[in-house]
N, C-alpha and C positions, 0 to 999 in steps of 0.2 A: 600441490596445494598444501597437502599436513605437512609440507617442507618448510612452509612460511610460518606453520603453530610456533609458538614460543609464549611464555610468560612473562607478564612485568612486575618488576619489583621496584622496591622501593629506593633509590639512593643515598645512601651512608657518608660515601666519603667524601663526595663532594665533587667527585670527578667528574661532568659534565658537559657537553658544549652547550653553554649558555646561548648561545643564537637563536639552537634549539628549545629552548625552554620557555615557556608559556605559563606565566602567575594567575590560578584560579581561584575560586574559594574552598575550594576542598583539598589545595594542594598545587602546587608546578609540578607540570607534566613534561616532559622532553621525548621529541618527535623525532622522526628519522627522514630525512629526503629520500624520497623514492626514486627520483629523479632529479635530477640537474637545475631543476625549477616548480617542484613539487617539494614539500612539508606534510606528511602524515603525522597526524598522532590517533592513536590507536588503542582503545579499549580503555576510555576515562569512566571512570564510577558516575553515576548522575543521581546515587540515592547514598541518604548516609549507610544503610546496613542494606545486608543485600535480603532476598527474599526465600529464606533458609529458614527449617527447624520449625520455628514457632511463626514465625514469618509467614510460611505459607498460606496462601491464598488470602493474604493480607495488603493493603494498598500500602505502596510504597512509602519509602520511610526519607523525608528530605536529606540534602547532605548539610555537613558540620563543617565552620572553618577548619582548615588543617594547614599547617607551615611545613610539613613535610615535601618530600621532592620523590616523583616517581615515574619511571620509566613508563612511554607509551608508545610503544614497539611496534605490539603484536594483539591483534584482533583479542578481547577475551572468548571466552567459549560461549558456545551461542546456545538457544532454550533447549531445554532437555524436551525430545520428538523421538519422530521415529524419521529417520535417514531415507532419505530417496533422491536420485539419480536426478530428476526435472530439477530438483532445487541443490544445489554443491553445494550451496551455503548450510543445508541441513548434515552433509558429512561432516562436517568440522566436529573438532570435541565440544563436548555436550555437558551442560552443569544447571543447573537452578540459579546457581548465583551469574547472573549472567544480565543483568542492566548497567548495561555498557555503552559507551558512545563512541563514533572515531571522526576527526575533522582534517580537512582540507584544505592546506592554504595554499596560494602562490609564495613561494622560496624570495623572488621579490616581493616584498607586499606593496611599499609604497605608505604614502601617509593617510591617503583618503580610505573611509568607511565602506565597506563592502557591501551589496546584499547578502543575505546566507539563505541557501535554500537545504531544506532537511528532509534526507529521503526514511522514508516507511517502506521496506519492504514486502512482500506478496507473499503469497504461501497457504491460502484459504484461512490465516488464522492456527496453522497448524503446525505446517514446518516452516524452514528458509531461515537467512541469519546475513548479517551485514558481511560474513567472510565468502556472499555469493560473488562470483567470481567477474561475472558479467555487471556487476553492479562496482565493480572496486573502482575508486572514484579520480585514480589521478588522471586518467587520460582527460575527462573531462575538465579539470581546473587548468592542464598545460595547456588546453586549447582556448580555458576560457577563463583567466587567472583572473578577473575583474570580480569574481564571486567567489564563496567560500561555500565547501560541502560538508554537512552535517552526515550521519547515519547512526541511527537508533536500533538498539535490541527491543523487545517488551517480550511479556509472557505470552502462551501460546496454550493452544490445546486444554488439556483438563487444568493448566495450572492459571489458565489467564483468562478464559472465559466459561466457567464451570457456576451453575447457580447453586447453591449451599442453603440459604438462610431458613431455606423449608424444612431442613433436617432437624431432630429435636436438638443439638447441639449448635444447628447453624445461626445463632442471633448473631453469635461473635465473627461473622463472615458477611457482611453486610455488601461487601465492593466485591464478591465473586465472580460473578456475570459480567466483571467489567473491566478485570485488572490492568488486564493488558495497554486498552485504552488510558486508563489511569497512568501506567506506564508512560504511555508515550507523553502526556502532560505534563509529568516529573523531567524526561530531558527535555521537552522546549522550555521549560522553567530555568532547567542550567544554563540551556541554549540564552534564553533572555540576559540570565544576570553576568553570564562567564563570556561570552562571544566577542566582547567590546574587546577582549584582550589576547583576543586573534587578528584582529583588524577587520571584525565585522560589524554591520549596523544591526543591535538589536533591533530598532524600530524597522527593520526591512528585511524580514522572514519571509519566506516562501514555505507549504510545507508543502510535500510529493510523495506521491504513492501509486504502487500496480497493484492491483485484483483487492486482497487483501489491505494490503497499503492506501490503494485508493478508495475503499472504504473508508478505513480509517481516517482518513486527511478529509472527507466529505461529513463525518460525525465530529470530528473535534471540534472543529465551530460549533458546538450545540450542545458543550460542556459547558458550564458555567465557570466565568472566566478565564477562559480561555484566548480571546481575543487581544490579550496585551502583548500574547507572545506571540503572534504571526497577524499579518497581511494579505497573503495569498494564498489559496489553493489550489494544487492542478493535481485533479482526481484521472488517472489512468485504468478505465477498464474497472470502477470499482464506484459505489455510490450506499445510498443506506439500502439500500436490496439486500445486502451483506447485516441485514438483522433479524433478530427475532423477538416472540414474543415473550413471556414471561411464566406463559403457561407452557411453550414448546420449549424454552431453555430446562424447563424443571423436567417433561418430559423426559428429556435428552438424558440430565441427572439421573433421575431414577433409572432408566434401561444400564445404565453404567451402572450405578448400583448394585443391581438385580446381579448383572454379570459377575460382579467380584463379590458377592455376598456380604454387601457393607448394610448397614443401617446409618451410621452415623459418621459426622468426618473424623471423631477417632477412630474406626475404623479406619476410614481412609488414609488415617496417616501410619497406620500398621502393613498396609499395601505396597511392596516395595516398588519402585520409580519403575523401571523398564514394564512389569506387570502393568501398571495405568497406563504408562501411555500405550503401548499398545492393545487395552481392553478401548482405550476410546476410542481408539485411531479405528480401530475394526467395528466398530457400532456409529459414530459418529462421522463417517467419511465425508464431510463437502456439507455440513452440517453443523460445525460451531460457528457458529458468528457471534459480534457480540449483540447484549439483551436491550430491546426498548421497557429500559425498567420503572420510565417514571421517575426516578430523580438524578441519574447519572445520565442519561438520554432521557428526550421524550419518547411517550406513547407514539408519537407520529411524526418521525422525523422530516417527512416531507411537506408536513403541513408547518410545522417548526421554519421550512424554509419560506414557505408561503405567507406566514406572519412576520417577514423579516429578520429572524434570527443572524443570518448572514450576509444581509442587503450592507452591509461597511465592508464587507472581504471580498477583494476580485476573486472568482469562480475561473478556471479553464479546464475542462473535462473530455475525455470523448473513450473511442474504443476500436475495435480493428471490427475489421470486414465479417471477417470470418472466427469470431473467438472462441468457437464451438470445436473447430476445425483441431486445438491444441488438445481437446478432452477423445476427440475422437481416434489421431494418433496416438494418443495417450493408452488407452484402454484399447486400442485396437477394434475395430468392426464388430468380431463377435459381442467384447466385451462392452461395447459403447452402446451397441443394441437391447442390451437386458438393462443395462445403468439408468438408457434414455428414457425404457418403457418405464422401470417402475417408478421415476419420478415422475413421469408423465401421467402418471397412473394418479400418484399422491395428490399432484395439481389438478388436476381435473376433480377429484373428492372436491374440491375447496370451494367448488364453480357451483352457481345457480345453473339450470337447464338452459337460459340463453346463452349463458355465456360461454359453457364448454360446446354448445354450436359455433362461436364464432370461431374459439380456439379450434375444434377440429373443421372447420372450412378451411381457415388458415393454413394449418399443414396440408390438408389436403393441395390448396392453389402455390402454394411455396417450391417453385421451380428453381433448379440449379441444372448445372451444366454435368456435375458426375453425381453416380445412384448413388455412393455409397456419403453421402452429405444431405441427409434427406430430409423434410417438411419440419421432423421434429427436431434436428439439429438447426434447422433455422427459427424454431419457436423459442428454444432456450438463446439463441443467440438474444433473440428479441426481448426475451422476461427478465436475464439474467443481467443483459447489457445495454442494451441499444435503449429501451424505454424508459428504464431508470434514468439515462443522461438529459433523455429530453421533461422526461417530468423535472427533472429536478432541474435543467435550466428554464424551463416554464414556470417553473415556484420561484427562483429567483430573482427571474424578469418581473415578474406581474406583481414583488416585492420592493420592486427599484436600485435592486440589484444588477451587476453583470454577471453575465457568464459567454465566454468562449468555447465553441464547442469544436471540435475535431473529428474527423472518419479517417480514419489508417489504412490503406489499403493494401501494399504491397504486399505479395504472397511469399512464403517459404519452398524450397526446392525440394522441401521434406514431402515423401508420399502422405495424402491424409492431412498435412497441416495447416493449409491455405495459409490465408492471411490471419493467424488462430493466437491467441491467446499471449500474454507477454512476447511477440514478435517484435518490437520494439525497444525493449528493454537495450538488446544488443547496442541497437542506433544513438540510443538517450546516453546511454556511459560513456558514447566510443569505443567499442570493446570490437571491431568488427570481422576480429577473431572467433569469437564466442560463438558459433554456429549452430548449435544444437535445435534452435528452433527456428533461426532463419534458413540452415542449409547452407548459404551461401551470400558473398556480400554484396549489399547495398550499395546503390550510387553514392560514390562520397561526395561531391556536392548536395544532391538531395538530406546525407546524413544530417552536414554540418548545416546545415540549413535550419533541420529542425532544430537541430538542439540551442542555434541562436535563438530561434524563437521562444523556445524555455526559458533562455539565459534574457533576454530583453521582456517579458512576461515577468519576472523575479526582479529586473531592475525598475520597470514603470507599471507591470497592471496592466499594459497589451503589448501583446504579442506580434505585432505588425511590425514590419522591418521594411526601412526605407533604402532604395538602390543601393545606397552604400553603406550599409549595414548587412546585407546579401550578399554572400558568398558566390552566387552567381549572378550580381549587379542588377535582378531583376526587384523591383519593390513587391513584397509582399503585405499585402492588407486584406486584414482579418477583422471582419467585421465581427461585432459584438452582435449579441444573439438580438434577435427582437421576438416578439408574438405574431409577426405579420409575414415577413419573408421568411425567417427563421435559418439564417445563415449558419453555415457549416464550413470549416474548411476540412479541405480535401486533399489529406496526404498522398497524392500520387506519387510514383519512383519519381518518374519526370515531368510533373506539372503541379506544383503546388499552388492551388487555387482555391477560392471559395463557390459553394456553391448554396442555391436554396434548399431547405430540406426535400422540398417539392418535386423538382427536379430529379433529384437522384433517386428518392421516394424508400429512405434509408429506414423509415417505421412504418410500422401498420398502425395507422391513428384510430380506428372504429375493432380492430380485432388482435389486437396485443397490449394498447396503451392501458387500457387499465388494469392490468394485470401485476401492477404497478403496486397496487396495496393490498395484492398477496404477499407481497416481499421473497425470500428464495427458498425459504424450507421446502 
């Protein structure tokens, strides 16, 4: 992987292959084929100054025409984190100045306007970086050159969603709690005004996200203005559960605080980089999200859907079987076991006396087939993922909205990982290489399967695919959700089908759903 790092510069002499070169407003960029039928370009600026120095924890800064000419190679370096193994994308070299973009074209383009769909990547908000490996986007354009792929950087951690403004210095930190998000508005912004000369349709954005990602892409509708730059969303395994409140973002502040013996953000800016992020990353773990701060998000982002907020944007959401299943490999048995309690411990403070009855009957009645996946591994399944989707295509629907919903089933060969957490990921790129959390490969008709359904969701707004449009000549039809059946489809290895939620009986409606407007602290 650090074999592919490289730097781009800027072109002087003029020596170019202009085929590759792409006129934007901040500049032409010139791309590299990755293949025979594939056009990368790689690590484009989407603000004018990067978020350095004085910058810091400052909402981004737009970009400037520029006539210059500059190479776009090689990924730039992704948010300064702390490195970890589940995400490769966080090994890459690491910098501040790091909002970046890189696009996807087909080598033939042809003359007609493309969809673009724009991925956000996952990471809890913490780590991960568009040079994740399993995520790297040509396999998916050779197979499915009729669309163009976006991927985005934004800030992370203490530098992208950190609340300041309580400090006595913090007035001048207003967008803290939110950068990141801010972030990501600034490239669909480039994305809107620059894409046209890729050969894609601004007016037919998609945006896409896992865990983190798919947070993300389920709040941006609920920016203010933001809706001119995309059409679609498909939230992966991620929803506004992925926020906090305003009094627990400051919390969060101050314990960091406390730890580095800051009072003010001039302190903090005396705190050298590697020091912060890892005083957060070890106090904060599974804990930043971004703020429902009242005017960069609502106070209630599900009620924001409820009132139509995003009833003009097709919704497709869903989540795997087992998303617990990745935290519990993860941390290992012992380690999963003391993790699970004391959130479970914190959740339960939050609860009336009926309600942490209903929550611990639940665990208790919450059967599996092996011990070591137990009541309360299928409770966080349930709070973290599973009832988020359905509240939030309940808000949608009963706003006149769509939403498509999804259940991912297929398991990992991994001991511990079931059907758990970013499973998918591998299928969605093509990458069916990348095995670390599948284990092993997927049916490749079932893969290609899905990922048309991505690809045809991003060109019309549903996901249904007619016989010949099916990889395996069978039609697939995805009903749109209702209040009454409440259809799901059901990714199985070998039956793609829909089913009622009723049927599979995928939530606990009387003893998990409302657990919904606790959100995930």
């Amino acid at each position: 992987m650090y074999a592919l790092y490289g730097e781009n510069h800027r072109i002087t002499d003029g020596k170019y292959d202009k085929s590759l070169a792409v006129r934007c407003i901040n500049g032409t960029f010139v791309g590299k084929k990755t293949d025979e039928k594939v056009i990368a370009f790689k690590g484009i600026p989407f603000v004018g100054k990067q978020p350095v120095g004085d910058l810091r924890w400052k909402a981004p800064v737009d970009i400037v025409p520029d006539d210059d000419v500059y190479e776009a190679y090689y990924f730039a370096k992704c948010p300064r984190q702390e490195g970890n193994v589940s995400q490769l994308g966080s090994l890459y070299p690491q910098d501040e100045d790091c909002l970046y973009l890189n696009v996807w074209k087909a080598a033939d383009a042809g003359t007609e306007k493309k969809p673009v769909m724009v991925w956000i990547h996952g990471g809890a908000f913490e780590i991960g970086g568009t040079a994740e490996p399993r995520e790297e986007c040509t396999n998916f354009v050779r197979e499915n050159p009729d669309v163009i792929l976006v991927s985005i950087e934004y800030r992370m951690n203490i530098f992208g969603f950190f609340h300041l403004s309580h400090l006595p210095d913090g007035k001048d930190y207003p967008d803290a709690q939110n950068l990141g998000l801010l972030d990501q508005v600034m490239a669909l912004k480039w994305v809107h005004e620059n894409i046209a000369a890729f050969g894609g349709d601004p007016e037919k954005v998609t945006i896409f996200g896992q865990s983190a990602g798919g947070g993300s892409v389920s709040l941006l509708p609920l920016i203010e203005g933001t809706h001119r730059y995309f059409q679609r969303v498909i939230a992966q395994s991620g929803s506004p559960v992925f926020t906090r409140s305003t009094e627990e973002s400051i919390a969060c502040t101050n314990e960091v605080m406390t730890a580095l013996g800051c009072k003010t953000v001039a302190d903090l800016q005396k705190v050298d980089i590697e020091t912060l992020v890892r005083t957060e990353g070890a106090l904060l773990g599974l804990r930043v999200w971004a703020e429902r701060d009242g005017r960069i998000l609502p106070l209630d982002p599900y009620q924001a859907y409820a009132d139509g907020a995003v009833k003009d944007l097709d919704l497709m959401q869903g989540c795997t079987k087992d998303e617990v299943g990745y935290f519990v490999y993860g941390f290992g048995l012992e380690g999963y076991a003391a993790f699970a309690a004391a959130r479970k411990a914190k959740k339960l403070a939050q609860l009336t006396e009926s309600e942490r009855a209903l929550v611990e009957s639940y665990c208790k009645d919450a059967k599996d087939v092996s011990p070591e996946y137990t009541g309360d591994s299928r409770l966080f399944d349930q709070i973290v993922f599973i009832a988020p989707v359905f509240r939030l295509a309940e808000n949608q629907t009963m706003a006149g909205g769509k939403s498509y919903n999804y259940f991912f089933t297929p398991e990992s060969s991994v001991p511990l990982m079931r059907s758990g957490h970013a499973i998918e990921l591998s299928t969605v790129f093509n990458h069916p290489e990348e095995t670390f959390v599948t284990g092993r490969l997927f049916d490749e008709t079932f893969s290609r399967t899905m990922r048309k359904m991505w690809v045809q969701f991003a060109k019309t707004g549903n996901p249904s695919l007619t016989a010949e449009q099916s990889p395996d000549g069978k039609a697939k039809e995805w009903p749109v959700y209702d209040l009454k059946d409440r259809y799901v489809m059901i990714f199985d290895e070998f039956n793609i089908h829909p089913e009622k939620e009723a049927d599979r009986q995928i939530l606990d409606w009387d003893r998990t759903y409302f657990l919904t407007k606790y959100y995930c602290i």
